[in-house]
C-alpha positions in Angstrom: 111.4 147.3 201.2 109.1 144.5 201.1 110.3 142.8 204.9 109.6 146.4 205.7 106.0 146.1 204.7 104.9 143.1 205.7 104.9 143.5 209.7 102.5 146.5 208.4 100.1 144.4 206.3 100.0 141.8 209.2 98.8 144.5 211.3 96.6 146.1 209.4 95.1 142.3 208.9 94.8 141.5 212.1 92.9 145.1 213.2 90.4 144.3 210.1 89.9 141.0 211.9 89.1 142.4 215.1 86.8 144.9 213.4 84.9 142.6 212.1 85.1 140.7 214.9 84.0 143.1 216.8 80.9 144.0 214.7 79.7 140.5 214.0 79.4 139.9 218.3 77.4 143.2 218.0 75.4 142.3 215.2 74.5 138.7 216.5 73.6 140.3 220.3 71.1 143.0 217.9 69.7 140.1 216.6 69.0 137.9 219.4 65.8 139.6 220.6 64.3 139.1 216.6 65.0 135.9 216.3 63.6 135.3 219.6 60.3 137.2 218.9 60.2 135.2 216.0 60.9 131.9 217.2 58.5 132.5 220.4 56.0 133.6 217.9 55.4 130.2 216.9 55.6 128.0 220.3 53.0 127.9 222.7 52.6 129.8 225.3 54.0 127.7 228.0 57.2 127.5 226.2 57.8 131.4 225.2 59.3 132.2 228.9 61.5 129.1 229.3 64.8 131.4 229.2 67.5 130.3 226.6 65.9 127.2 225.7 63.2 129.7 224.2 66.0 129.9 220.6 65.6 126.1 220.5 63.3 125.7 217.3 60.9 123.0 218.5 57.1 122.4 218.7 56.9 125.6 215.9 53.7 126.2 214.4 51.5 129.2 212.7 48.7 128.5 215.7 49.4 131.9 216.9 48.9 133.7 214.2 45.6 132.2 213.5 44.7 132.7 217.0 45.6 136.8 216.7 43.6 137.0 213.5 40.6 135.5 214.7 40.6 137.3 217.7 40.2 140.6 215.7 37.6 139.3 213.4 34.3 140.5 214.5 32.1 143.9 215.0 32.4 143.7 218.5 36.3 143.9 218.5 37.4 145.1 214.9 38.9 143.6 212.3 42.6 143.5 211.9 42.9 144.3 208.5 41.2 147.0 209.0 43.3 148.3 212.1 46.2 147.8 209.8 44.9 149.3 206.7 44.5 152.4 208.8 47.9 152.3 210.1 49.3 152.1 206.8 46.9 154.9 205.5 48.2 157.5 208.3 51.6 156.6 207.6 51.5 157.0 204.0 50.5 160.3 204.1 52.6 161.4 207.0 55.8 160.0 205.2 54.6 161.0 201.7 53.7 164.7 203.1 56.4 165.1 205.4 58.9 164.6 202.4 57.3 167.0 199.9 56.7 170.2 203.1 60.2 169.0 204.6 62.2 168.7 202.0 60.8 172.4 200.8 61.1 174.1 204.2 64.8 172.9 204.4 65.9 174.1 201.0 64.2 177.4 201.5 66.6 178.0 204.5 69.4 176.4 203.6 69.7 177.3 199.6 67.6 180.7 199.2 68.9 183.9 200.6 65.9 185.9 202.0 66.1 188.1 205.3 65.6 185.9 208.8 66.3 182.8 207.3 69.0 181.8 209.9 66.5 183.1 212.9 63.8 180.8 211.0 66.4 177.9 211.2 67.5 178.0 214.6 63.5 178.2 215.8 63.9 174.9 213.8 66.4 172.9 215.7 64.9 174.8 219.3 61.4 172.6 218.4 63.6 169.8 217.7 64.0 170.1 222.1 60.7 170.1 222.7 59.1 166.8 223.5 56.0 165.6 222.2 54.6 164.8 225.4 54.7 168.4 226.5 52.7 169.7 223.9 50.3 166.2 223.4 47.3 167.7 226.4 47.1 171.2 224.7 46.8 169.6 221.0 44.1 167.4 222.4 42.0 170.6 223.5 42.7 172.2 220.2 41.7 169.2 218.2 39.3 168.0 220.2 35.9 168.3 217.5 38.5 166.3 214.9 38.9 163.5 217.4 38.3 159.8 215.8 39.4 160.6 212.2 42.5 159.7 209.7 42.6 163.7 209.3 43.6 164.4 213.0 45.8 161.4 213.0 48.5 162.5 210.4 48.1 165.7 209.3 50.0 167.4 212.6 53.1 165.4 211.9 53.6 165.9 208.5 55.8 168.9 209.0 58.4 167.9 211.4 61.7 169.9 212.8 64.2 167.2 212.7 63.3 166.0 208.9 63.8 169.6 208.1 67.0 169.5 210.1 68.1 165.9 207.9 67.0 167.5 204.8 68.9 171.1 205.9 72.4 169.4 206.7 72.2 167.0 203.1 71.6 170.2 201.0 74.4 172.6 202.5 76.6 170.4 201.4 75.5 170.5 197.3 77.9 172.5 195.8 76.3 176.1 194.7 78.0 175.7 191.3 75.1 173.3 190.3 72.6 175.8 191.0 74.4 178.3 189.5 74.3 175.9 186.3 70.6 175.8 186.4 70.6 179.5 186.5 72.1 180.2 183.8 70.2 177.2 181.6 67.2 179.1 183.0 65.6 176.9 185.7 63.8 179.0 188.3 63.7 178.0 192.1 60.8 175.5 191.7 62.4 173.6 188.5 65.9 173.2 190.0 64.6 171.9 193.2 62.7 169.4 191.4 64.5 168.3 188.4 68.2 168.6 189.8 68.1 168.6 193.9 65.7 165.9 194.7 67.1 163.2 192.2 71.1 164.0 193.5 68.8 163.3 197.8 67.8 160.2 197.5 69.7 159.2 200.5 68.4 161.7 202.5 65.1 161.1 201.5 65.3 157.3 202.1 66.8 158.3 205.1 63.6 160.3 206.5 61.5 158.2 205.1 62.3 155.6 206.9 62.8 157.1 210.0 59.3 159.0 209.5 57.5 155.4 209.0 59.5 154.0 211.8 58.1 156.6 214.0 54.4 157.2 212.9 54.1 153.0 212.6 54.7 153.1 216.2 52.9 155.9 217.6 50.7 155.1 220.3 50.0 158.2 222.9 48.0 160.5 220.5 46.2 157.7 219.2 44.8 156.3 222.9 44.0 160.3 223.3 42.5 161.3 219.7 40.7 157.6 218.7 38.3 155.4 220.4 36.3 154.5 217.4 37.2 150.9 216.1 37.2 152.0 213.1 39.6 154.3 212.6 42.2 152.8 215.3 45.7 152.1 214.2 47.2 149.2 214.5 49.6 149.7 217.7 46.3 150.4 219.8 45.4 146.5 219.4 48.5 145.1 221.4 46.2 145.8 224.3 43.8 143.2 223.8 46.4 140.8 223.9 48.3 142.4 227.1 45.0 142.8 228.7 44.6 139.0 228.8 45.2 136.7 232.5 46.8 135.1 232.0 48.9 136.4 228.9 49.0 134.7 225.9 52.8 135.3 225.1 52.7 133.1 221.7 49.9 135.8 220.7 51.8 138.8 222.1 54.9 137.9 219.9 53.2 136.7 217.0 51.2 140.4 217.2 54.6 141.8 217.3 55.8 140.3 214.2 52.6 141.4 212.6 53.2 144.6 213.8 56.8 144.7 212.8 56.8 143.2 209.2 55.4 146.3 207.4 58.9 148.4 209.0 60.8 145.6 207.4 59.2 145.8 204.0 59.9 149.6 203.9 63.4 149.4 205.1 64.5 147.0 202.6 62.6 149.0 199.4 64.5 152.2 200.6 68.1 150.4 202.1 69.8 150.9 198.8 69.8 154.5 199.2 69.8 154.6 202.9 73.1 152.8 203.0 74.4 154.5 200.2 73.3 157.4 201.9 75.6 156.5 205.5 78.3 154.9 203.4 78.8 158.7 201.4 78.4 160.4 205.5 81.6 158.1 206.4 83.6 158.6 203.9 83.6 162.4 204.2 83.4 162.2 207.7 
């Protein structure tokens, strides 16, 4: 029994081996173009562009980074932390919004019985087709008197058809015995949302929350149509001062790109725990 076993075991070794074989080549290819961004981040410029001897860690140094934030330090160009402060402020409320009106919209139509709740749903996933870019000209006209505010900059994508889809697919799959449990203890609609649906979601809400940041963090086209005041510009809008420059400063570009890129890192890793948990429970019933 046990010489019958082993050419099994051996094989199932070996395709674990080449699995993560496999992954780990995919993995380190996914990271190359970080660890370049961060490496040419702190060379000079002359050295950024110097093909694969740009991963050699030599001549590093923080000079870029100084360079970026003094180069948005003044009334005439607007002050970085400011630009980011903004940036973080839009997202905030876009992410923080999106998950209360979301998470709402999708238990209404996928827990609550109430006529045209399945015709509701299915206008759902058809604006899930539409692209932004479509509809970005005709929002313009419509918000036009709100143009250079926060307002105007995150309230129209707080509600947003594929977060409603995420939230729709997690909660059809909560068994209706829990609910019915609630009913009977006497929790209403409001309290069983609340106090027993949200705490078992917290994958799917890391989930669309970090997707949500990932997305508002790097919004750019309604911004360069809706802002033009300093002011209130988000972050992404600055990469063009350093683009704009001839020659180009590519030590500045990256190290703006870090910049830019650290505050998606941050809000990745204080939600992962849930988010993996979150794709690790999709796999296994998959």
């Amino acid at each position: 029994m046990a010489t019958t076993l082993a050419p099994h075991r051996r094989l199932r070794r070996l395709r674990r081996l080449a699995d993560y074989t496999v992954l780990s080549i995919l993995a380190f290819v996914f990271v190359l173009p970080v660890l370049y961004l961060l490496l040419g981040s702190l060379k000079p410029s002359d050295q950024v562009l110097s093909g694969l001897t740009g991963f050699l860690p030599t001549h590093l140094s923080f000079d870029n980074y100084a360079q970026v934030l003094d180069a948005l330090n003044s009334d005439s160009t607007g002050y970085f932390w400011r630009f980011m402060g903004v940036s973080l402020l839009v997202a905030f409320v876009v992410v923080t919004g999106g998950l209360f009106v979301n998470s709402m919209a999708a238990y209404g139509m996928s827990r609550l019985k109430w006529r045209g709740r399945e015709a509701v749903f299915t206008l759902v996933l058809l604006l899930m087709l539409v692209p932004f870019e479509s509809v970005a000209v005709p929002l313009f006209y419509m918000f036009n008197d709100q143009r250079n505010t926060l307002y105007i900059q995150a309230v129209p994508f707080i509600a947003n058809a594929f977060s409603i889809y995420q939230f729709h697919t997690f909660f059809r799959k909560i068994p209706p015995s829990i609910e019915e449990a609630a009913r009977l203890d006497g929790a209403g609609p409001w309290r069983t949302f609340f106090a027993i649906i949200v705490p078992m979601s917290k994958p799917v809400f890391a989930s669309v929350a970090i997707l949500t940041f990932l997305t508002q963090w790097g919004s750019f086209l309604w911004p360069v149509l809706m802002v033009s005041d300093p002011s209130v510009r988000p972050l992404p809008l600055e990469m063009s001062v350093f683009q704009g420059q001839q020659p180009p400063d590519w030590g500045q570009i990256l190290a703006f790109g870090v910049l830019l890129v650290l505050p998606v890192l941050v809000v990745f890793a204080f939600f992962q725990r849930w988010f993996v948990q979150g794709v690790a429970s999709s796999a296994v019933k998959g």
